[in-house]
LUMLUMDREN-2810 file (N, C-alpha, C; in Angstrom, 1 decimal):
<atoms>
<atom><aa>X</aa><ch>A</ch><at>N</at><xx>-16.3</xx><yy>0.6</yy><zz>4.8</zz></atom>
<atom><aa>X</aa><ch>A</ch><at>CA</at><xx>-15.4</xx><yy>1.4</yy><zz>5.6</zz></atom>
<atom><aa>X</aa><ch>A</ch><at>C</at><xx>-16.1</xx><yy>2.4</yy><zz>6.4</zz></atom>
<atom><aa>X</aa><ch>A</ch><at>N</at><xx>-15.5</xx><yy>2.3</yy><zz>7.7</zz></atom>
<atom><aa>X</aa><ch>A</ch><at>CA</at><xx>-16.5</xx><yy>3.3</yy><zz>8.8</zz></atom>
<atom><aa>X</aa><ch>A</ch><at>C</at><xx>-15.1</xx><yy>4.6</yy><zz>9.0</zz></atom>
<atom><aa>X</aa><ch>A</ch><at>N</at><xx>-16.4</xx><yy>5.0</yy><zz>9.4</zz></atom>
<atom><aa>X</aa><ch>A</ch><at>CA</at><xx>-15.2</xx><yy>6.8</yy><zz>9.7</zz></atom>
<atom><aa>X</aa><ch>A</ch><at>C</at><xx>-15.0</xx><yy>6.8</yy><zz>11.1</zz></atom>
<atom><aa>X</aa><ch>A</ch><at>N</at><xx>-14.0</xx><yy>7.1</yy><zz>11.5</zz></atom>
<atom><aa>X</aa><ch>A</ch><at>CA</at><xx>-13.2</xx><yy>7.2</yy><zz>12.9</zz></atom>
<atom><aa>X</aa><ch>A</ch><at>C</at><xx>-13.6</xx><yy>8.8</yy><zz>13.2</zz></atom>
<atom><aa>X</aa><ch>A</ch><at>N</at><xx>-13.8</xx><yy>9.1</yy><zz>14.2</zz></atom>
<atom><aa>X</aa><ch>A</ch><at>CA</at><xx>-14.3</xx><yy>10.1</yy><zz>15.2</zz></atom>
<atom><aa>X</aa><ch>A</ch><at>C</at><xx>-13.8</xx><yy>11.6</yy><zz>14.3</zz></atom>
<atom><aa>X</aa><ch>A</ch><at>N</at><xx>-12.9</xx><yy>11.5</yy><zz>14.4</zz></atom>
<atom><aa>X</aa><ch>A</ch><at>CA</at><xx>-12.0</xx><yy>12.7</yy><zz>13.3</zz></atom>
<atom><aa>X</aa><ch>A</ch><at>C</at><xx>-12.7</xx><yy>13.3</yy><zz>12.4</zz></atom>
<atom><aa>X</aa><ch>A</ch><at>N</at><xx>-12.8</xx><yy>12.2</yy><zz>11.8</zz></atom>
<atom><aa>X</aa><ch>A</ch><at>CA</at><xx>-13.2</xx><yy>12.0</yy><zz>10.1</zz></atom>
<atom><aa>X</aa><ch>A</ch><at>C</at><xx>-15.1</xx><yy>12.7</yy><zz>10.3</zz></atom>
<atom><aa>X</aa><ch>A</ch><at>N</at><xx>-15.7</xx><yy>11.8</yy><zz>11.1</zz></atom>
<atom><aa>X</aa><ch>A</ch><at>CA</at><xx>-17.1</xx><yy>11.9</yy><zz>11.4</zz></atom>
<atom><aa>X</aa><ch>A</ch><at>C</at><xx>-17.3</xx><yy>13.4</yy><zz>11.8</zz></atom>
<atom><aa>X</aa><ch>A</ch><at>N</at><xx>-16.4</xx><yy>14.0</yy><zz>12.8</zz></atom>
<atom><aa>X</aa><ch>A</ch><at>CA</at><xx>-16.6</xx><yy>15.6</yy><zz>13.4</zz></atom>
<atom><aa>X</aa><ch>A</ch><at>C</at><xx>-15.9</xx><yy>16.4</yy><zz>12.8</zz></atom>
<atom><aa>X</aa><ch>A</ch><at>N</at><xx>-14.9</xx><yy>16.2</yy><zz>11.0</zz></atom>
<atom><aa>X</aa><ch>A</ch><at>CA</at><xx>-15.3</xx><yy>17.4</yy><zz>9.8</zz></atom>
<atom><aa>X</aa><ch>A</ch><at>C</at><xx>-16.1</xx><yy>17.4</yy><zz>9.2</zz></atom>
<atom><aa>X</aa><ch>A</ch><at>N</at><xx>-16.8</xx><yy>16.0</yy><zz>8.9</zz></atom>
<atom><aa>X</aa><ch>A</ch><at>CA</at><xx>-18.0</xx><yy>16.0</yy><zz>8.2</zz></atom>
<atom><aa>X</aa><ch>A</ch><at>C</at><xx>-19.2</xx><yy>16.5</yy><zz>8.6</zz></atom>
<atom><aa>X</aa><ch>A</ch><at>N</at><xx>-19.2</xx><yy>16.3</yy><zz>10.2</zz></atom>
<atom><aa>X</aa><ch>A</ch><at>CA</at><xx>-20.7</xx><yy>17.1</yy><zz>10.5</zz></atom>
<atom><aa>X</aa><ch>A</ch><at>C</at><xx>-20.0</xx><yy>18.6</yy><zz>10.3</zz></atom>
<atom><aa>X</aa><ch>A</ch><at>N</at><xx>-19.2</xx><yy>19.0</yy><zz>10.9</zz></atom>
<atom><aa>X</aa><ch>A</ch><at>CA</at><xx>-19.3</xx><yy>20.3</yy><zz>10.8</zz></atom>
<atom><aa>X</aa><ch>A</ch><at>C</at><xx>-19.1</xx><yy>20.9</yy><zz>9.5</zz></atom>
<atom><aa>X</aa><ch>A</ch><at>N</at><xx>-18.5</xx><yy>20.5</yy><zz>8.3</zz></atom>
<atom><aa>X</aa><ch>A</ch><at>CA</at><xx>-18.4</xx><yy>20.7</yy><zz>7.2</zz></atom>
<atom><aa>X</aa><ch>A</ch><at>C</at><xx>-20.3</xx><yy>21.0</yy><zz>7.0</zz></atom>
<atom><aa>X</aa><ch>A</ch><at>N</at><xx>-20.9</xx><yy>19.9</yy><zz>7.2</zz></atom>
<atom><aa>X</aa><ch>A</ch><at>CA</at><xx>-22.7</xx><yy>19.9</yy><zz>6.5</zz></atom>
<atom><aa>X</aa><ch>A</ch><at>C</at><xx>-23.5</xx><yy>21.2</yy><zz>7.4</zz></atom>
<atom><aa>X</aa><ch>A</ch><at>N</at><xx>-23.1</xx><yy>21.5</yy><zz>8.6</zz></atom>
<atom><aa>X</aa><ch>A</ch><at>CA</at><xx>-23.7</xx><yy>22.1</yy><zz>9.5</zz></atom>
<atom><aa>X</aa><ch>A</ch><at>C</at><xx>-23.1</xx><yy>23.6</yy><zz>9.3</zz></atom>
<atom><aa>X</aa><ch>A</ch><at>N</at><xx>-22.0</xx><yy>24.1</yy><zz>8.3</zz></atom>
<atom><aa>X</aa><ch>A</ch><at>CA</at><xx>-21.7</xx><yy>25.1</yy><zz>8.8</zz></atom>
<atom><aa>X</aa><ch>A</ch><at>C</at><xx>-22.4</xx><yy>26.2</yy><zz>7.5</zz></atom>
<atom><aa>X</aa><ch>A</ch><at>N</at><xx>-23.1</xx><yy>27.0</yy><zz>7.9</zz></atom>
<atom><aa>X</aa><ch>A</ch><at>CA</at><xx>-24.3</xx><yy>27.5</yy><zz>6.6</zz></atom>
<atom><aa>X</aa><ch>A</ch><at>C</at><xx>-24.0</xx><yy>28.2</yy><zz>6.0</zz></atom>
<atom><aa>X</aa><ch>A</ch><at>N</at><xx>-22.0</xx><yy>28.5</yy><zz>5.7</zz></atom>
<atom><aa>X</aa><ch>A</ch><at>CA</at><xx>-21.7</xx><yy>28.9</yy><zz>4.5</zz></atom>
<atom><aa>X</aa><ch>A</ch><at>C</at><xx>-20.8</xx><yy>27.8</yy><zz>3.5</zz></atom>
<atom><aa>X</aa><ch>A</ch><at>N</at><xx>-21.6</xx><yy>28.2</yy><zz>2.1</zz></atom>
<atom><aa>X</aa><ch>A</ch><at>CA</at><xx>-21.1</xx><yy>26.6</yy><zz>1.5</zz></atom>
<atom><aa>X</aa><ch>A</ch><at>C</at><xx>-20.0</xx><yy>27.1</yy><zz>0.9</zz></atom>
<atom><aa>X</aa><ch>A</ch><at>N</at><xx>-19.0</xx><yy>28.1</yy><zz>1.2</zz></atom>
<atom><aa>X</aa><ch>A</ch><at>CA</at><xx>-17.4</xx><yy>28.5</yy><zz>1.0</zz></atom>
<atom><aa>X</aa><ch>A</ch><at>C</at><xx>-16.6</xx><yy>27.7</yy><zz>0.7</zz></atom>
<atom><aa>X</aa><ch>A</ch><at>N</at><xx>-15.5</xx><yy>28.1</yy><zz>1.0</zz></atom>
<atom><aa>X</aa><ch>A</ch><at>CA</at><xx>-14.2</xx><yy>27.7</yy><zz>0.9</zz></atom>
<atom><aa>X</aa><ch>A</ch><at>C</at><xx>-13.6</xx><yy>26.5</yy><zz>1.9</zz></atom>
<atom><aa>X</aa><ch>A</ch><at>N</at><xx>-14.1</xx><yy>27.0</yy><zz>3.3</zz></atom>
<atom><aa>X</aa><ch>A</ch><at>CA</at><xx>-13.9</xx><yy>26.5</yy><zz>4.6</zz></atom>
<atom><aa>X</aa><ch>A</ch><at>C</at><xx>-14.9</xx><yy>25.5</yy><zz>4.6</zz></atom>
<atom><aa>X</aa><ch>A</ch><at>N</at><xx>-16.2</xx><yy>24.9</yy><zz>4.1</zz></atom>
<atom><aa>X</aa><ch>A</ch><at>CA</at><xx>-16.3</xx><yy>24.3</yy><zz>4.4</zz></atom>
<atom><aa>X</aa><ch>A</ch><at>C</at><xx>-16.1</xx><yy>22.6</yy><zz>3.2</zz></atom>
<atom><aa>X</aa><ch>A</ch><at>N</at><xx>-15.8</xx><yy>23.3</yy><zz>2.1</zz></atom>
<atom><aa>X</aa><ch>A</ch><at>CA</at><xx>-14.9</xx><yy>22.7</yy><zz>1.1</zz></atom>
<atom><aa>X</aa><ch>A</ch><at>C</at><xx>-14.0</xx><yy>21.6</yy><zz>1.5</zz></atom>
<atom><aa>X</aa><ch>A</ch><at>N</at><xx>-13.0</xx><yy>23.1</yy><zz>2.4</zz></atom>
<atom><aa>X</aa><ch>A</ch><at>CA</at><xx>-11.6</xx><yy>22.4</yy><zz>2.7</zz></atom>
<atom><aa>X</aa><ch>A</ch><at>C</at><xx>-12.2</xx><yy>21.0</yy><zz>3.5</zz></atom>
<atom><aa>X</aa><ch>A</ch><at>N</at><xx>-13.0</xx><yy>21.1</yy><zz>4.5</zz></atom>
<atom><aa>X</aa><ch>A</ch><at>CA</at><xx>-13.4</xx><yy>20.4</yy><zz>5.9</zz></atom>
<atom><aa>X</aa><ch>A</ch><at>C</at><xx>-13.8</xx><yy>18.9</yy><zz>5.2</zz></atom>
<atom><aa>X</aa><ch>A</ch><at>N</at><xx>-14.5</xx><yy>18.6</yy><zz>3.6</zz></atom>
<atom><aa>X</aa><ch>A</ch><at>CA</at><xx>-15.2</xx><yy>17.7</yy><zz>3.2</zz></atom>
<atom><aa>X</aa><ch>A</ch><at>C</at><xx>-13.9</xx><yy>17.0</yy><zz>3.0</zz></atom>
<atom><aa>X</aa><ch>A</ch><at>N</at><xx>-12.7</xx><yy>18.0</yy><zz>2.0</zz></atom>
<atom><aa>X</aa><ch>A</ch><at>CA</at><xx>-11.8</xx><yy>17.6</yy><zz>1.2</zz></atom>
<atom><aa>X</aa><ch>A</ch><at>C</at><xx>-10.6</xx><yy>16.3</yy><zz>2.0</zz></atom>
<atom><aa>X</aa><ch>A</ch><at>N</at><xx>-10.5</xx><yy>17.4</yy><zz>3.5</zz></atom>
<atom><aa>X</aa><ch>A</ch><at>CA</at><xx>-9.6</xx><yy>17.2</yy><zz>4.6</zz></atom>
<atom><aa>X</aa><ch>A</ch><at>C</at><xx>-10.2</xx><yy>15.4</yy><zz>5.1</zz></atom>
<atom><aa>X</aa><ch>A</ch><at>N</at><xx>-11.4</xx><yy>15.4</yy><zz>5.0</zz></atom>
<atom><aa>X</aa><ch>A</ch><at>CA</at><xx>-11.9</xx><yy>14.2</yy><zz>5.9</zz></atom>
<atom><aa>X</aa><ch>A</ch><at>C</at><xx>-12.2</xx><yy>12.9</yy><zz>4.8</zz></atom>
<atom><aa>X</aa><ch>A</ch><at>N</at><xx>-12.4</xx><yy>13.8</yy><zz>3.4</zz></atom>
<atom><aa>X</aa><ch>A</ch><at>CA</at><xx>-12.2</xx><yy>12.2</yy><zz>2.1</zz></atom>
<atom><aa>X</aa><ch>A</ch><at>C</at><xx>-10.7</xx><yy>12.4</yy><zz>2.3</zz></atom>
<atom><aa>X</aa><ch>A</ch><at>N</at><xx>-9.8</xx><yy>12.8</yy><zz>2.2</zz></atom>
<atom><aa>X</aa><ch>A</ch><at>CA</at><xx>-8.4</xx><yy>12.5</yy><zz>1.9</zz></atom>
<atom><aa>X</aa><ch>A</ch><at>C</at><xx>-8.0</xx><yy>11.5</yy><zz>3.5</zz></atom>
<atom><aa>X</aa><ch>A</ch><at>N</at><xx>-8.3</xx><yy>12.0</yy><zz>4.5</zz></atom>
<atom><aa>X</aa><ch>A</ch><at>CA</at><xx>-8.1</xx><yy>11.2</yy><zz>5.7</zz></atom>
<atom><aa>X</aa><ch>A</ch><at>C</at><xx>-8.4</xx><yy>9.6</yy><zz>5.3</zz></atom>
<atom><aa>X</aa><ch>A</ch><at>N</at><xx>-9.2</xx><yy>10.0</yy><zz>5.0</zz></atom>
<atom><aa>X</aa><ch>A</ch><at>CA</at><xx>-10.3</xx><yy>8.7</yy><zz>5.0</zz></atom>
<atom><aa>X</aa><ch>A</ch><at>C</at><xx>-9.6</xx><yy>7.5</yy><zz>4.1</zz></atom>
<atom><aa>X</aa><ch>A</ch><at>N</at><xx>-8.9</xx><yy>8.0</yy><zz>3.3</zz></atom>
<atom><aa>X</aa><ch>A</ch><at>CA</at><xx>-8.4</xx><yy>7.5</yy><zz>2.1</zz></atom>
<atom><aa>X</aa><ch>A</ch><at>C</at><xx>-6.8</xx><yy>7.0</yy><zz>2.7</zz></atom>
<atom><aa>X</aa><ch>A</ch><at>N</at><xx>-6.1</xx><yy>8.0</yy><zz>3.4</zz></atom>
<atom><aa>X</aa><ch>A</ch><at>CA</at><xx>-4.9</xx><yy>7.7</yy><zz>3.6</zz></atom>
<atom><aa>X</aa><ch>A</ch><at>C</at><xx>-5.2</xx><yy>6.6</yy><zz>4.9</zz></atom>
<atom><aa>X</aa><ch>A</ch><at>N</at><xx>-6.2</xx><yy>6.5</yy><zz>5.8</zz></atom>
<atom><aa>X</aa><ch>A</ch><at>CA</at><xx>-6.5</xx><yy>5.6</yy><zz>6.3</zz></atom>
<atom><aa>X</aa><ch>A</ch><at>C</at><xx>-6.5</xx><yy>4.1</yy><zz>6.1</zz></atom>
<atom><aa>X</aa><ch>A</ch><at>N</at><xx>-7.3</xx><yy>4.4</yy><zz>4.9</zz></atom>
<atom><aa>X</aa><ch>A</ch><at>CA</at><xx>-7.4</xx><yy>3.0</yy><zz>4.1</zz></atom>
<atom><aa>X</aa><ch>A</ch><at>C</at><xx>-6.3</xx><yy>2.5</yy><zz>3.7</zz></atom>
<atom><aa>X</aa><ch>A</ch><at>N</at><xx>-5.2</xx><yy>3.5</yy><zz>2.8</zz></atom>
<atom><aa>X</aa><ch>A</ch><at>CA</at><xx>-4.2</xx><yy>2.7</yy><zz>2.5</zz></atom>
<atom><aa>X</aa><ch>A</ch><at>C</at><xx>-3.5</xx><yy>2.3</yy><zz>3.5</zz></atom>
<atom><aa>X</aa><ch>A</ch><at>N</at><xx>-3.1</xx><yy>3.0</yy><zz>4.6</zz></atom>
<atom><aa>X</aa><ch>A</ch><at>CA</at><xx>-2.3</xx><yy>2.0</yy><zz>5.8</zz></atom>
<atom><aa>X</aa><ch>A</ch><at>C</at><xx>-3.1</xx><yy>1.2</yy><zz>5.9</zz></atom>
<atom><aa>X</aa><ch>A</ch><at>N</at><xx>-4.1</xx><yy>1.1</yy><zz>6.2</zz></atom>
<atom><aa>X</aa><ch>A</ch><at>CA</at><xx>-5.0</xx><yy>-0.5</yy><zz>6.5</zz></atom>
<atom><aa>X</aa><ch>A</ch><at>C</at><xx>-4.3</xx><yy>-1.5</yy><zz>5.4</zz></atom>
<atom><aa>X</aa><ch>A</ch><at>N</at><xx>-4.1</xx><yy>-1.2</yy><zz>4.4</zz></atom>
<atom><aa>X</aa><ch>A</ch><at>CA</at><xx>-4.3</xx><yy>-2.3</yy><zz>3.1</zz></atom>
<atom><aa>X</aa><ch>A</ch><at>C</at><xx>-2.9</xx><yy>-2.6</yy><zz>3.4</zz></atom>
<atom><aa>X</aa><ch>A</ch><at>N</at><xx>-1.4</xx><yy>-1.7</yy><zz>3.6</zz></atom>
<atom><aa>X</aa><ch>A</ch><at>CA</at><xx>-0.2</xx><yy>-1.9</yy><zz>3.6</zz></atom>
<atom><aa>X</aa><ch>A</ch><at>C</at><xx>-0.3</xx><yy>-2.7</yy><zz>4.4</zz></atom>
<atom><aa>X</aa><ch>A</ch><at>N</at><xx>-1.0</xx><yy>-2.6</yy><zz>5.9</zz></atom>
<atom><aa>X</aa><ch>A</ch><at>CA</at><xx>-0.8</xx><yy>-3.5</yy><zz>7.1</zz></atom>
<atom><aa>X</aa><ch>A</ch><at>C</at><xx>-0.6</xx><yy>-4.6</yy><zz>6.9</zz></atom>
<atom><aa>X</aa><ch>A</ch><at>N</at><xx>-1.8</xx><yy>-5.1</yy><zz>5.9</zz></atom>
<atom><aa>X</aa><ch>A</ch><at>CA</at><xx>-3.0</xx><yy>-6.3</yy><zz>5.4</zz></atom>
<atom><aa>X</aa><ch>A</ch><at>C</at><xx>-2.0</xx><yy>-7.1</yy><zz>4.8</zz></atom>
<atom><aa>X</aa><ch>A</ch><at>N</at><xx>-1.0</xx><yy>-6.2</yy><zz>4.1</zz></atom>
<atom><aa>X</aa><ch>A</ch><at>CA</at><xx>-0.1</xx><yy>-6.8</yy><zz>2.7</zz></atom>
<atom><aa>X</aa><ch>A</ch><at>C</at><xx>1.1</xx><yy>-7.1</yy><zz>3.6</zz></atom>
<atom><aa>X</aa><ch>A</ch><at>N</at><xx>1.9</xx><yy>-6.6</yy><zz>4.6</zz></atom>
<atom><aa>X</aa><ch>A</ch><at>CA</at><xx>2.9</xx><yy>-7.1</yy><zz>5.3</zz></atom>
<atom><aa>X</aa><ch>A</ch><at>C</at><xx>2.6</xx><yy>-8.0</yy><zz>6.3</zz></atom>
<atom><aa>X</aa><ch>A</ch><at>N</at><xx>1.1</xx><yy>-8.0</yy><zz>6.5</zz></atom>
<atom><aa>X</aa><ch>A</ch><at>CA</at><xx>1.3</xx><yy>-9.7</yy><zz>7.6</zz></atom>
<atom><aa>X</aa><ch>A</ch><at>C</at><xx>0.9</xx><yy>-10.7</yy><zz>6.8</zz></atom>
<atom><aa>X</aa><ch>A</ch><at>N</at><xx>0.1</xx><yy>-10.6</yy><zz>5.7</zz></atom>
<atom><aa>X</aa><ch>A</ch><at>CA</at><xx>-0.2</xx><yy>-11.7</yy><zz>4.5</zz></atom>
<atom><aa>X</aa><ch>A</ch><at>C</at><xx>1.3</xx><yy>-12.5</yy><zz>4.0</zz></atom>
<atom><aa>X</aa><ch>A</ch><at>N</at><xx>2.5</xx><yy>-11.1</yy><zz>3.9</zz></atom>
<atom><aa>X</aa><ch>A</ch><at>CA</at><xx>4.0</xx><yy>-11.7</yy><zz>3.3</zz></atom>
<atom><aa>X</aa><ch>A</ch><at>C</at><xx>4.6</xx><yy>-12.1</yy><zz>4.8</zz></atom>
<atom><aa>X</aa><ch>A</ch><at>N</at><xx>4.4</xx><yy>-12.0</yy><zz>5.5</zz></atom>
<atom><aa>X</aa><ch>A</ch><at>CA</at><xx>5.1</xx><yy>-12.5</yy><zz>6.8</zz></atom>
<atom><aa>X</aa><ch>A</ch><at>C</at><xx>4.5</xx><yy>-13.6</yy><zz>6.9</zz></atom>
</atoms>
């Protein structure tokens, strides 16, 4: 699974930002969850043209 532009520019700036806080927590958390709800529409897509 590749990361879409989004996903890619919270992760750099999440690793780049040189406090390891809160903010940059959220930025990791924000871009696995993307990442994730990504996937599942991919998989729903996958599963409604497989039944069609």
């Amino acid at each position: 699974m590749s990361l879409d532009y989004s996903q890619k520019r919270l992760l750099s700036k999440a690793l780049h930002t040189k406090s390891r806080g809160t903010h940059a927590r959220r930025l990791r958390l924000y871009a696995v969850l993307t990442g994730f709800l990504s996937m599942l529409i991919s998989l729903a897509t996958l599963v409604i043209r497989i039944a069609k």
